[in-house]
C-alpha positions as CSV (number, residue, x, y, z in Angstrom):
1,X,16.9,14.6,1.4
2,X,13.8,16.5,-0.3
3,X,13.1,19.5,-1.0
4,X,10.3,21.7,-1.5
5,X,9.1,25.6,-2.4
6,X,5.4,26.2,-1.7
7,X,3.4,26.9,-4.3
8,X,-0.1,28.8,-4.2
9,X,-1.9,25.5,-3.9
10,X,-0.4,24.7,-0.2
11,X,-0.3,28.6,1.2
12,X,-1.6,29.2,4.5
13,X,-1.6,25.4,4.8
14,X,-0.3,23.5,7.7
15,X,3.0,21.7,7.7
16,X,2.3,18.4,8.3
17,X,-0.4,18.1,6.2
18,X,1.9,19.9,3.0
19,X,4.5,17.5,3.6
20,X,1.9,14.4,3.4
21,X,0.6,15.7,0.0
22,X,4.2,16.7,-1.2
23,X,5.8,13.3,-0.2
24,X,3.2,11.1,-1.4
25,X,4.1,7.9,0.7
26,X,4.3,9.0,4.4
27,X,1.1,9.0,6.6
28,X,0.3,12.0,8.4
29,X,1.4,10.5,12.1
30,X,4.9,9.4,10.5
31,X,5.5,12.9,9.2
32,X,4.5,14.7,12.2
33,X,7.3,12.6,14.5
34,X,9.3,13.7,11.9
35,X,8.5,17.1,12.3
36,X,8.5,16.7,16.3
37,X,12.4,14.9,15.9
38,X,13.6,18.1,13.7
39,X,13.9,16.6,10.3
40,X,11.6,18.8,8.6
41,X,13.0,22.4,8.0
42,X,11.6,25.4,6.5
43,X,13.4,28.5,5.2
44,X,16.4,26.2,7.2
45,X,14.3,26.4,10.6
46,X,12.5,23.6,12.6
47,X,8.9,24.4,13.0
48,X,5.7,22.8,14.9
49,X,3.4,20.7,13.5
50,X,0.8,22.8,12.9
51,X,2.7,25.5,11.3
52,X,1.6,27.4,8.5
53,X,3.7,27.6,5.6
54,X,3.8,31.1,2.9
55,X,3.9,30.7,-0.8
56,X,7.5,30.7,-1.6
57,X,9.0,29.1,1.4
58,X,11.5,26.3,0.8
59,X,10.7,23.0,2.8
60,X,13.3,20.5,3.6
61,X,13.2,16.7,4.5
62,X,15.8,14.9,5.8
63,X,14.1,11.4,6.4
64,X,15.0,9.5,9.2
65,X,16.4,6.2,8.6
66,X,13.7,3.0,9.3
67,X,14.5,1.8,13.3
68,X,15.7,-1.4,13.2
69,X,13.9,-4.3,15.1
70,X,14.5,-7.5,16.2
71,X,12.5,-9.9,15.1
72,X,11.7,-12.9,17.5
73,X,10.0,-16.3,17.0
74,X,6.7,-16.3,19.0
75,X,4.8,-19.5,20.6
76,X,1.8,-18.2,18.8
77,X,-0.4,-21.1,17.5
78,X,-0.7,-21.7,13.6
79,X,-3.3,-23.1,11.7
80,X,-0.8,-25.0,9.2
81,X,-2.9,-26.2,6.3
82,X,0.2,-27.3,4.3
83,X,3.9,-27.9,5.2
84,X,7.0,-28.5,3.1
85,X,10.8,-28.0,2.8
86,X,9.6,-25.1,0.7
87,X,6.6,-23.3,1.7
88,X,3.9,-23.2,4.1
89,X,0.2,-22.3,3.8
90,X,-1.9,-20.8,6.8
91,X,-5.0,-19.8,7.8
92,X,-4.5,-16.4,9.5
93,X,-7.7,-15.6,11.9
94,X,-9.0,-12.3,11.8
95,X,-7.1,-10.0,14.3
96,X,-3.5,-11.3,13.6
97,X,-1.3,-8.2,11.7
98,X,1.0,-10.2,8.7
99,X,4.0,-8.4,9.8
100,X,5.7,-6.0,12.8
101,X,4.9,-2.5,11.8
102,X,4.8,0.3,14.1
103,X,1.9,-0.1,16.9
104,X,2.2,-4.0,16.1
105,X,5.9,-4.5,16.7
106,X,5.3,-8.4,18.1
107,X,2.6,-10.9,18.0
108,X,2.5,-10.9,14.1
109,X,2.3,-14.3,11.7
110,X,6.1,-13.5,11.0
111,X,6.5,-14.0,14.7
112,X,4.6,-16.8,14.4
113,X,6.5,-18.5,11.8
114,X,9.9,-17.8,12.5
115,X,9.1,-19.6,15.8
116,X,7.6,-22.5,13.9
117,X,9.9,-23.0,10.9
118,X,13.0,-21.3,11.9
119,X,14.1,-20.9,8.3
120,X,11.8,-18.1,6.0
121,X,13.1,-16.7,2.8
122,X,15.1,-13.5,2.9
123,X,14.2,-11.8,0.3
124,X,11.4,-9.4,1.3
125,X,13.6,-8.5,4.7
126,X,14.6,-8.5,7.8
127,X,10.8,-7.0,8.9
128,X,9.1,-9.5,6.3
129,X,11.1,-12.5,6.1
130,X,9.2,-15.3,4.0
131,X,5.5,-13.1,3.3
132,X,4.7,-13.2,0.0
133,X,1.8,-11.7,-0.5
134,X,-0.2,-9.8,2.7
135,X,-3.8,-10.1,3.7
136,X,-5.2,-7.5,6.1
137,X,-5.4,-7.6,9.9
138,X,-9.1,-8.0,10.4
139,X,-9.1,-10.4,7.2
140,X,-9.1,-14.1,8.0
141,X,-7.9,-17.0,5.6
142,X,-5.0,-18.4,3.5
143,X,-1.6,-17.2,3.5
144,X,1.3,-18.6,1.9
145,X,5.2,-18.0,3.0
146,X,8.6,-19.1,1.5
147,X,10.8,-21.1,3.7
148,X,13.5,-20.1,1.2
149,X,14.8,-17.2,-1.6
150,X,14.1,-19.6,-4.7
151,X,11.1,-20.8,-3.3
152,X,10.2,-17.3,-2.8
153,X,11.2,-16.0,-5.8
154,X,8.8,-18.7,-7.9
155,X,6.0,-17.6,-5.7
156,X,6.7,-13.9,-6.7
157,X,6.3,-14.6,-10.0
158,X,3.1,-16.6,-10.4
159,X,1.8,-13.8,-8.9
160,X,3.5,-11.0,-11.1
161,X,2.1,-13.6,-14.2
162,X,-1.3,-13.6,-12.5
163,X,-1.4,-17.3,-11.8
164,X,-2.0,-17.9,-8.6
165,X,-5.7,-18.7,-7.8
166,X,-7.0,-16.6,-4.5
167,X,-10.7,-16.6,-3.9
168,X,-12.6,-14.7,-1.5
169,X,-15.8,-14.5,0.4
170,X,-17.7,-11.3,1.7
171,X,-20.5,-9.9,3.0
172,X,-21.2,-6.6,1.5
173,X,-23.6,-4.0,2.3
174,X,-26.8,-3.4,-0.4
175,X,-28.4,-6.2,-2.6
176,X,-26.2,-6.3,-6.0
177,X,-28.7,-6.4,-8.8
178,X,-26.1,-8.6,-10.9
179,X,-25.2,-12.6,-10.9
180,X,-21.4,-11.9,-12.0
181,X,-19.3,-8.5,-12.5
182,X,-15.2,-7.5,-13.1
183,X,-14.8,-4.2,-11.0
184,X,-11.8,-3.4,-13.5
185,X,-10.5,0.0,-11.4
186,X,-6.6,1.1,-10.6
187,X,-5.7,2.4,-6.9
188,X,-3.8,4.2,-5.4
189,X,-3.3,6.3,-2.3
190,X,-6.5,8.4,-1.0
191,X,-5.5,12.0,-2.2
192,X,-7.7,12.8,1.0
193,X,-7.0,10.7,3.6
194,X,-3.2,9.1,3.1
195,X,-4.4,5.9,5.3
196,X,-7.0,4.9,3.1
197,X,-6.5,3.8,-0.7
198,X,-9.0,4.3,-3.3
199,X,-9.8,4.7,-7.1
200,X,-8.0,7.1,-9.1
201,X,-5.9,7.6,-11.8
202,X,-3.0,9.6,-10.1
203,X,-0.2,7.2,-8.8
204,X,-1.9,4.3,-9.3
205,X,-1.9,0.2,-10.3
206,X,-4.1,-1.5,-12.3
207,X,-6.2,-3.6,-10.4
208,X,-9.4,-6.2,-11.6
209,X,-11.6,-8.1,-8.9
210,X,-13.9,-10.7,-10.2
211,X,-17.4,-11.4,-8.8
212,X,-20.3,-13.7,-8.2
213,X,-23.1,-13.5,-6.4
214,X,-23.9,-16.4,-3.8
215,X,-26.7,-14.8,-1.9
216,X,-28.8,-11.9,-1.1
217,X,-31.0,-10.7,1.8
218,X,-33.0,-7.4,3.1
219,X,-30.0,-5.2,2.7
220,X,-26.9,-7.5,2.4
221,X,-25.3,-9.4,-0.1
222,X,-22.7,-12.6,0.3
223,X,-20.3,-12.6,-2.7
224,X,-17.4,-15.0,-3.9
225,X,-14.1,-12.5,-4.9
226,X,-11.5,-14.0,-7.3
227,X,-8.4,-11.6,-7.7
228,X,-6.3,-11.0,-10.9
229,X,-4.4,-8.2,-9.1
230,X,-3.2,-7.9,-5.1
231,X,-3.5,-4.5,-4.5
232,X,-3.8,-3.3,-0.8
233,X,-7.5,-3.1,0.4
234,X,-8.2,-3.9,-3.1
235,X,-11.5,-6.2,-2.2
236,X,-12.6,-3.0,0.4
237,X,-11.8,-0.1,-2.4
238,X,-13.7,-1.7,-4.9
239,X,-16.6,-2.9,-3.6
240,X,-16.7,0.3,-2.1
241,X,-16.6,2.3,-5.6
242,X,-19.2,0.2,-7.2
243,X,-21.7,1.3,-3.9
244,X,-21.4,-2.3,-1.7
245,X,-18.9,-1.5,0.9
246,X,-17.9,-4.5,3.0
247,X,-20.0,-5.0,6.1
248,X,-17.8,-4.5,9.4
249,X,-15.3,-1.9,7.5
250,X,-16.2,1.3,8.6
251,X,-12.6,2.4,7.1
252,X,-14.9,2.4,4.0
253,X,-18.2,2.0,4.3
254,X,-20.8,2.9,6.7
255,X,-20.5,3.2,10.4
256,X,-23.6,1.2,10.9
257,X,-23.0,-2.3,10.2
258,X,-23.2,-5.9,10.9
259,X,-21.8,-6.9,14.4
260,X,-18.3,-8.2,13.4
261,X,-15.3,-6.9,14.8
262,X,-13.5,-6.0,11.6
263,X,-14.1,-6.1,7.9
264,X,-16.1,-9.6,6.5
265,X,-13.8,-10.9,4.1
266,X,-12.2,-14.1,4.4
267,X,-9.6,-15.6,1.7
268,X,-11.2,-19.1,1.0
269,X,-8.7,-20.7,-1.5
270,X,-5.7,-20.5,-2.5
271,X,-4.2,-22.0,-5.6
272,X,-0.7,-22.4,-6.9
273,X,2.5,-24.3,-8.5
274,X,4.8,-25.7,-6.5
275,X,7.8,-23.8,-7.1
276,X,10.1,-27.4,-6.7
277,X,7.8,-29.9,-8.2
278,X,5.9,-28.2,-10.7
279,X,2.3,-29.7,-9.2
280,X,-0.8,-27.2,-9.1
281,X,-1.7,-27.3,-5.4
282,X,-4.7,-26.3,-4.4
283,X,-6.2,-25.2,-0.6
284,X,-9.3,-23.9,1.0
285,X,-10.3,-23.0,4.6
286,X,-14.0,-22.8,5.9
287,X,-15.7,-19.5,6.9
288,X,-14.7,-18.3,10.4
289,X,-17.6,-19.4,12.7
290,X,-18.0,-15.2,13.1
291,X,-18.6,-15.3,9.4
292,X,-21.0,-18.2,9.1
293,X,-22.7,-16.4,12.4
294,X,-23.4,-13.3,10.2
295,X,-25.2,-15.3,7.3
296,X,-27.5,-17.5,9.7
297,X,-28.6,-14.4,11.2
298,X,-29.4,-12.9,7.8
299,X,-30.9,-16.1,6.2
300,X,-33.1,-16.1,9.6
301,X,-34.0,-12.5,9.1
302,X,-34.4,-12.5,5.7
């Protein structure tokens, strides 16, 4: 349970939007169910979401625990790009969510793999058996998951110790004047908008994305990505900040964009140790044909 008394800076605000900004964590549609189920109290009395709370008043959440859910092996094909007793690589298309989460509670890579491999590591949970590291929905390319807890935990840590090689392409908005850059900028959750992550200083990670440029045309730019840190939507926040938003994210950039149904980013290469033999493997999957689409159309326009 948390609790709350409202200071000047939230009077005369609504409820749900105090709570997001007090809580830090929850989105704005999870804390209005839990306004709507009774769980947030004020002065010791349920309220409606749109509520306006007083200076002084005394807020009260009593999270609800997570639901449960029952995760089932899907027939949904894989691209495998490597197998073992230990881990498996894939190349996620674009569309495909990593793992159930509310609105996407089937139809997810987990699915995907537990109907393949039947055995994933435990570690991250019951909701993320075997993942990792995540790549976003509309973000096609190479994922890796642990068939097993060691395994898993020897993943983990390359990428705690900033070993693992992951390489990306883009197509960002704008022609960048420079031949190689490090956006070196932490995130953290949007003060503004709790969906969205962005640069600031406030409850936030490190995070370092290295460029170079491949290619430029009239008012785009194709760009090779190598991270040193995974943060979420780290590729779309920074590119973003420096003035190049990634063409087809209109999370972040402009609405007016290149015709691709979701953000053009696609994790080329993927690099690591095994975690049983010790040997430095190393993968890479070709542009999506959406992807190479795009940059025929802007060397043809160009």
């Amino acid at each position: 349970m948390e609790q709350w008394v409202i200071t000047k800076e939230h009077n005369e605000q609504r409820i749900d939007k105090v709570v997001v900004d007090l809580h830090g964590q929850a989105s704005r549609t999870a804390v209005q169910r839990w306004i709507n189920e009774g769980a947030v109290l004020v002065n010791g009395k349920e309220v409606k979401t749109n509520s306006k709370v007083q200076q002084g008043d005394k807020v009260t959440l009593t999270e609800p625990e997570a639901q449960e859910v029952e995760l089932l092996g899907e027939d949904i094909p894989l691209d495998v790009v490597y197998e073992d007793s230990d881990v498996i690589v894939v190349n996620k298309p674009r569309g495909i969510v990593v793992h159930p989460a509310p609105g996407h509670e089937s139809g997810t890579l987990v699915n995907a793999l537990l109907f393949h491999c039947k055995d994933l590591s435990g570690i991250n949970g019951e909701i993320r058996p075997g993942i990792v590291h995540r790549i976003d929905k509309d973000t096609s390319g190479l994922i890796m998951a642990a068939k097993h807890d060691a395994a898993h935990e020897h993943l983990a840590a390359q990428l705690k110790a900033k070993t693992t090689e992951r390489r990306y392409k883009a197509i960002v908005h704008g022609v960048i004047p420079h031949a190689k850059g490090t956006i070196d900028a932490p995130i953290g959750r949007d003060q503004k908008d709790r969906q969205k992550m962005a640069v600031t200083h406030v409850n936030s990670r490190p995070a370092v994305t290295h460029f170079s440029l491949e290619e430029t045309f009239n008012q785009y730019s194709y760009v090779s990505c190598e991270l040193e840190t995974g943060r979420t939507h780290q590729i779309r926040v920074h590119f973003n900040y420096i003035g190049h938003p990634l063409a087809g994210d209109p999370k972040y950039g402009p609405k007016k964009t290149l015709p691709i149904n979701g953000q053009a980013l696609h994790a080329e290469t993927l690099g690591f140790t095994h975690p049983r033999t010790g040997e430095r493997l190393r993968f890479s999957a070709p542009l999506p044909a959406e992807m190479e689409k795009l940059l025929v159309d802007l060397r043809n326009a160009h």
